[in-house]
N, C-alpha and C positions, 0 to 999 in steps of 0.2 A: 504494500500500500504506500504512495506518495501523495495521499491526500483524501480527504472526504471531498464528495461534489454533496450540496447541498441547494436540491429544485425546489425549494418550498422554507421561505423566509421573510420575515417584514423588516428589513431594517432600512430602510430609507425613510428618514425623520419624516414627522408632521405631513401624513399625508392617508392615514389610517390607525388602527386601535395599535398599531407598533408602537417604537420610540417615538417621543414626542418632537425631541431636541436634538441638535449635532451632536450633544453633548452622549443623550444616550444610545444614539446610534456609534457614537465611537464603540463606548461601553459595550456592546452588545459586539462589534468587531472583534473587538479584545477578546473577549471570551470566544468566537469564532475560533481564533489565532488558535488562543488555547487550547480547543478541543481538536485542532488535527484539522481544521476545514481548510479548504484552499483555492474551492471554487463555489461560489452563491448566485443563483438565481433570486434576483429580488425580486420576491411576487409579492407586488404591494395588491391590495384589493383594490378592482373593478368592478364594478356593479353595470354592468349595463341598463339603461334605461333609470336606474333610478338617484345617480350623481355622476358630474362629469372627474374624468380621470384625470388630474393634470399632469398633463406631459409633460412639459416645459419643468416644473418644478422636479419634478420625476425625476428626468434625465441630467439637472444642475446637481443634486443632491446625489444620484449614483456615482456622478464623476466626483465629486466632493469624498464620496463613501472613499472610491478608488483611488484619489491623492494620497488620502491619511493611510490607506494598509500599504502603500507604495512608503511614503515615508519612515515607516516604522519598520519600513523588512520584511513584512508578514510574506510576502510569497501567495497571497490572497486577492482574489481576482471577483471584483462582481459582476455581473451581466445581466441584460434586462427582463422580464418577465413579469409576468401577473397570475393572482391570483383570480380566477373570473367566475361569481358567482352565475348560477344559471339563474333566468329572469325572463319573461315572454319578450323583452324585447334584444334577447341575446340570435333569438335565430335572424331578424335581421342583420347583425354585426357577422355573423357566420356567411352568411347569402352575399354580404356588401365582404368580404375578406377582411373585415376591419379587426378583430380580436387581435390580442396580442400575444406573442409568442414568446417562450423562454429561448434568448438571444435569436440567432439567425433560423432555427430550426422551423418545423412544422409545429408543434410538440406546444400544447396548451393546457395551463394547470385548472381544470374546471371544479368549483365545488358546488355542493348543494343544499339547500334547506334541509334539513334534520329529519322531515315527515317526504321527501321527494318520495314519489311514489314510481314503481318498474317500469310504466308505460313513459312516463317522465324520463325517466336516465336513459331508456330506451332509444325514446324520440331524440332528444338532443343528439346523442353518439350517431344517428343513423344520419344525422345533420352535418357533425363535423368530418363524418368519410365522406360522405360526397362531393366536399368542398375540399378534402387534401388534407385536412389539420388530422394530428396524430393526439388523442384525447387522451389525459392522464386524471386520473379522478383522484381526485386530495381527499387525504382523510377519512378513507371509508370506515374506519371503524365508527364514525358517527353517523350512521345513516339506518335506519329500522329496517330499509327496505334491502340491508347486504346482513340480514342475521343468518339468511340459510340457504338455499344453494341457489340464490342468484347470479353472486359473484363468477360463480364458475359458469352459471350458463353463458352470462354475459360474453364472456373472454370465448367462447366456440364461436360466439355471433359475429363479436366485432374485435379489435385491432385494439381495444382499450386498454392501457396500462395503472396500474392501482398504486396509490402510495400510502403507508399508515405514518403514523410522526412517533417519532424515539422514545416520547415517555409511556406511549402504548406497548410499545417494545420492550421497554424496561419494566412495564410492568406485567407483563405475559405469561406471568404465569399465576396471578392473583385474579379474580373478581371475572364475570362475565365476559366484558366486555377483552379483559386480557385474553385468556380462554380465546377466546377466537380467533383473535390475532395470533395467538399461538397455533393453531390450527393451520392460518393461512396460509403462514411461514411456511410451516413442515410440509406444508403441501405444496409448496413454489406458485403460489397463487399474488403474491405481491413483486412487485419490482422496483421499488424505491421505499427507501428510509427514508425521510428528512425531519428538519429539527421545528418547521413551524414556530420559529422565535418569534418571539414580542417583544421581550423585556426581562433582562437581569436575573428579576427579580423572581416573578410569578411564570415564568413563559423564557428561560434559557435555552443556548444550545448543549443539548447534551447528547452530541453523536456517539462523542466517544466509548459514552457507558453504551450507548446502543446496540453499538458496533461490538460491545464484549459480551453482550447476552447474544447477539446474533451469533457473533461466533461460537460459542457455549453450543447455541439449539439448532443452529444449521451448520455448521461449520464455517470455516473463517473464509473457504472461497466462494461461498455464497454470500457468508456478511460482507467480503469486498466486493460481489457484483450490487448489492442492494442499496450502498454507500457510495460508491465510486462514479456515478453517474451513464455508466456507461450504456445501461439501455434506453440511454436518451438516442443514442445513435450519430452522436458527432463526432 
């Protein structure tokens, strides 16, 4: 391993529930450093249709992110992306090509309301192959509608890639919703880790403990493919 790739992160300041500040977006780098990261997709939150995304500050703030880990040595690189909630006025941004992508790729981190229902997750993905975009569904262990063998149908239908976040990982082997995750694992039904950082405090990265239970429950060249970014395909 010469790095965690990490596609799923908020830390470009003031501009969603992330860090607020420069201040705690350094904060949140730093600990990036620390935990072994070296490459971040900032998926700040999009909402289509129901607040505008600002680009311009986006893009001043990423490059600001990228002077300071250039400064300091870190060997840590950020790139653009979003997190994009699904919302009925998402399949027009799908239709018009507008979504945004993690860096140059096809490759879109889509999430969804906590009650999405199958015909729901369905429609959208049947949406983003048509138009070319490669859909990676954030955070399914929060969704009612991946409790039982959807996930798997899903993956025979379509091209979809799944990510769970590290502290579901870390905690995989306690409580329900761990349990399942633990499942997925063992079963190679997930293809990305990531740290879904916030903040410090409530919402750290914490790949690295991820990366040592993964390696634990799947072995460690499973936990470097699931870490390492590589089924992003760049």
């Amino acid at each position: 391993m010469t790095g965690f790739t990490d596609i799923h992160a908020h830390v470009v300041y003031g501009l969603d529930d992330g860090p607020r500040t420069a201040e705690d977006m350094r904060d949140l780098l730093d600990a990036a450093h620390g935990q072994g990261i070296t490459r971040i997709f900032a998926t700040s939150h999009a909402e289509p249709g129901m607040r505008p995304f600002d680009e311009e500050a986006y893009a001043a703030r990423l490059a600001e992110g990228n002077r300071y880990c250039a400064e300091k040595g870190y060997g840590l690189e950020l790139l653009p992306g979003a997190e994009l909630l699904y919302t009925p006025a998402m399949d027009g941004w799908i239709r018009d090509r507008r979504l945004k992508t993690l860096g140059d790729s096809a490759n879109v981190l889509v999430e969804f309301m906590p009650d999405v229902t199958e015909d729901e997750v369905q429609w959208i993905l049947e949406q983003l192959e048509n138009q070319g975009y490669q859909a990676i569904a954030a955070h399914i262990e929060r969704y009612a509608c991946m409790r039982g063998g959807f996930p798997a149908r899903l993956k025979k239908r379509f091209a979809v890639q799944y990510q769970v976040n590290c502290r579901s990982v870390i905690a995989c082997g306690a409580l329900l919703r761990g349990r399942r995750v633990r499942r997925w694992l063992e079963g190679g039904l997930i293809d990305f880790v990531a740290t879904d950082m916030h903040h410090c405090g409530s919402r750290p990265p914490r790949m690295a403990e991820a990366y040592e239970e993964l390696a634990r429950r799947v072995g460690a060249e499973a936990a470097g493919r699931l870490t390492d970014g590589s089924a992003l395909g760049l």
